[in-house]
PAVEXMAR-702289 format. One record per residue (C-alpha): residue in one letter; x, y, z. Coordinates in steps of 0.5 Angstrom, whole numbers, plus 500, padded with zeros to 3 digits. Example, Ala and Ser with C-alpha at 12.3 -4.5 7.8 and 13.67 -1.06 7.14 Angstrom:
2
A525491516;S527498514;
// end
This chain:
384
X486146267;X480148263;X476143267;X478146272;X476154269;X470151267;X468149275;X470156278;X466159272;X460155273;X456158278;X458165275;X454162269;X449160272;X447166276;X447170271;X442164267;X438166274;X438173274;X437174266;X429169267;X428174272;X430180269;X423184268;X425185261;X426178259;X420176263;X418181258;X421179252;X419171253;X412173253;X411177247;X406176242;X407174235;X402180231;X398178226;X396181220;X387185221;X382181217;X379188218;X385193217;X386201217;X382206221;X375202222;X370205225;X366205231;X362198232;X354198233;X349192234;X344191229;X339185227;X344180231;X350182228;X356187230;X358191224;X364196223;X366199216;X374200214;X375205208;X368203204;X367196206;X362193211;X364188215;X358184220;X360180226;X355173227;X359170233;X363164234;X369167229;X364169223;X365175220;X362177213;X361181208;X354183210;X347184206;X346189206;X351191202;X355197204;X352204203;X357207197;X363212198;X368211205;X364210211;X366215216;X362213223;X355208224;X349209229;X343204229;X336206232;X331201233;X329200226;X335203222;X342202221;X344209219;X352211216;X356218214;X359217207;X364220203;X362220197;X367220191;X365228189;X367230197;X361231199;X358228206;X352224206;X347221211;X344214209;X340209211;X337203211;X332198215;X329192217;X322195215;X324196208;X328193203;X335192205;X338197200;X341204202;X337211202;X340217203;X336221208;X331225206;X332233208;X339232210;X342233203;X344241205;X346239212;X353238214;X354233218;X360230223;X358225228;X351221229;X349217235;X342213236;X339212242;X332208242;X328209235;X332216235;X338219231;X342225234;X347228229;X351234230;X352239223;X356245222;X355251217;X361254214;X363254222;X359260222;X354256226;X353249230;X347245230;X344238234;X339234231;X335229232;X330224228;X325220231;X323213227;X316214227;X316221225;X321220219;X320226215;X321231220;X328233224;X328237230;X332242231;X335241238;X341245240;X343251235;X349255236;X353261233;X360260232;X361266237;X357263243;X361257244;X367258249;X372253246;X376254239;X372247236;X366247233;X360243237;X361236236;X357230238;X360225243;X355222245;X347221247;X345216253;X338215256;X336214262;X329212263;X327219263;X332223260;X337224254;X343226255;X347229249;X354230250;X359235245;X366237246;X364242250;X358241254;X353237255;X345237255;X339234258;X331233255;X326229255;X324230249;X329231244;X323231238;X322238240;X327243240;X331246246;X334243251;X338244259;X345245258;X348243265;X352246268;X360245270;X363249276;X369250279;X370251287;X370258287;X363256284;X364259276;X362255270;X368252265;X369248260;X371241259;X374238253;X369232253;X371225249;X364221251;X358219255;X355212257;X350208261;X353203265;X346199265;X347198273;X340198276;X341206277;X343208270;X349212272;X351216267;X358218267;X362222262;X369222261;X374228259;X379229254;X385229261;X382223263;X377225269;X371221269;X365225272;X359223274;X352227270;X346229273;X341235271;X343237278;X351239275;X358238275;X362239280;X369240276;X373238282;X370232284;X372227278;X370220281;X377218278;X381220273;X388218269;X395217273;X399219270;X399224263;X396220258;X390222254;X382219254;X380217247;X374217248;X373209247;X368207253;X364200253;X362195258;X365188260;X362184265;X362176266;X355175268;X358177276;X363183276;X362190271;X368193269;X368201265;X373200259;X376207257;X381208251;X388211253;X393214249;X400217250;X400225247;X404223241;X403216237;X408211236;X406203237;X415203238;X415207244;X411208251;X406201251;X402205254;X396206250;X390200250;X385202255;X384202263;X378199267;X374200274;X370196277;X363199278;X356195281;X349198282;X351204286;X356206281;X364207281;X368203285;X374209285;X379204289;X384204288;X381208281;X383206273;X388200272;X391197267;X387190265;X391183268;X393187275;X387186279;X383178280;X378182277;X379183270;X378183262;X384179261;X387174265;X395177263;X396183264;X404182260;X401179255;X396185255;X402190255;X405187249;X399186245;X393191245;X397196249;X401199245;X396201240;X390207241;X383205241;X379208239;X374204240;X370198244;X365193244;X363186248;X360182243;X354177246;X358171245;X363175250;X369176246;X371183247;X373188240;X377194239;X377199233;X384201234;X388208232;X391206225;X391198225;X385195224;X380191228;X383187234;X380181239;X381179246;X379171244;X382165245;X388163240;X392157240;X390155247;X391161250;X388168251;X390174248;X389180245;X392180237;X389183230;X382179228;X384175223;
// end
């Protein structure tokens, strides 16, 4: 008899085997990284190139990337109080520091001097929030009390001077925020300098001034864009894009801004962090944009991590737009499950290829990340 139930129930059982291995959710499940804990952890600052090496700062330590797995605690020792933000020229490494007493400075040290750091002369009384290099030239945002907002540049020959180059008063900023830097690229012949609610052009930001470009709607008016960064995709052309806070990505040119003809935007209602970065195979180019959900949870939504678009030398491939990695042949990563299970439920606020081809990621609230290959398979975890 309980043979018998047995062989009635048997097919039962085994649909229900079948229909569990393809159940999307338990496709999920099987495919469900184990998380290990940051060599790098917390809030790590953005990435910069410097010497050979990749460095990024978490807290007030200083961590250098040499390749094949290598990371170290670098010479030059780190500048001294919590590391907020790093920028290179070609001869400087730059970083902003908390100090123990509150105060925010400017420090720098060189391959044309002894590796110690220094902070920068005539910037002691200067409020600084965000800093950029671009070439042999520092750019760097400053604040007044908010009664005033001003973008600087220094030029590696000419040390002892800052130029002035943009400076308003908090009354001639249309947005609520203060004039933060977001970002400067170069061209061939101009910089452009991108805040939070504008972007400028010059070239020659030695000297002060510079054309502010001009954002219009259909009606032909100017607006304001919450900007969040601006990058040089490197093609043969130098296209400029930047992207704003809603996810709409823009070409820029002194020409204007046609707020009505994003070259793609986000399909759905998730926010740019402002992470862009190149990734390229030697063949193919993808633009990589950080992504977020409006409120921050790493146990809901998996919809964080970054999207990509495909580009060439004549700029964006905006079909079929955005996507998220591992959908397309195309791609920084070869699994898109794995890629949702891992670096997609976290922010990013940050990315970089490195030249050995491993890809980092500076990540909201849990550290440093890489896309490389462990226990022979590739996937995105925490740098160990």
């Amino acid at each position: 008899m309980k043979k018998n139930v047995f062989k009635l129930l048997l097919p039962a059982i085994l649909l229900m085997a079948f229909i569990s291995c393809n159940d999307p959710i338990f496709y999920m499940i099987s495919n469900e990284i184990e998380m290990v804990k940051p060599r790098i952890d917390g809030t790590p600052t953005n990435f910069v190139e410097f010497g050979g090496d990749i460095f990024v700062a978490s807290g007030s330590t200083l961590h250098s990337y040499e390749g094949d797995n290598k990371w170290s605690l670098p010479n030059p020792v780190p500048p001294g109080g919590k590391i907020l933000r790093l920028a290179v020229t070609e001869n400087y490494f730059y970083a902003i520091c908390e100090e123990s007493n509150g105060s925010i400075v400017l420090k720098r040290t060189g391959n044309t001097e002894s590796l110690t750091w220094n902070k920068v002369p005539e910037t002691d009384s200067l409020k600084i929030n965000s800093i950029f290099g671009v070439g042999n030239k520092l750019f760097f945002s400053t604040y007044n009390n908010d009664e005033s907002y001003t973008i600087h540049c220094i030029d590696d020959d000419i040390t002892s001077d800052i130029t002035e180059i943009i400076k308003k008063e908090k009354d001639d900023i249309s947005s609520s925020s203060s004039l933060v830097l977001r970002g400067v690229v170069f061209d061939g012949i101009n910089y452009y300098i991108c805040t939070n609610n504008e972007i400028f052009y010059t070239d020659d930001p030695t000297s002060p001034g510079a054309n502010k470009i001009s954002v219009l709607d259909k009606d032909n008016k100017e607006i304001i864009l919450q900007f969040m960064g601006i990058i040089n995709l490197k093609n043969t052309i130098n296209t400029i894009v930047a992207i704003t806070r809603d996810g709409k990505l823009f070409y820029v040119t002194p020409s204007g801004i046609n707020a009505n003809l994003a070259v793609t935007e986000f399909s759905d209602d998730r926010l740019s962090t402002g992470a862009l970065a190149v990734w390229t195979d030697g063949t193919n180019h993808l633009l990589l944009v950080g992504r977020q959900d409006i409120s921050y949870s790493t146990s809901s939504g998996f919809t964080y991590g970054y999207v990509e678009i495909d580009f060439d030398d004549s700029g964006i491939r905006n079909d079929p737009g955005f996507r998220e990695p591992g959908i397309e042949t195309i791609s920084s990563v070869n699994d898109h499950t794995k890629y949702v299970n891992s670096i997609g439920k976290n922010p990013v606020n940050h990315i970089i290829l490195a030249p050995d081809g491993i890809l980092f990621a500076s990540t909201q609230k849990n550290g440093v990340w890489s896309y490389r290959k462990r226990n022979e398979v590739y996937q995105w975890n925490a740098e160990e």
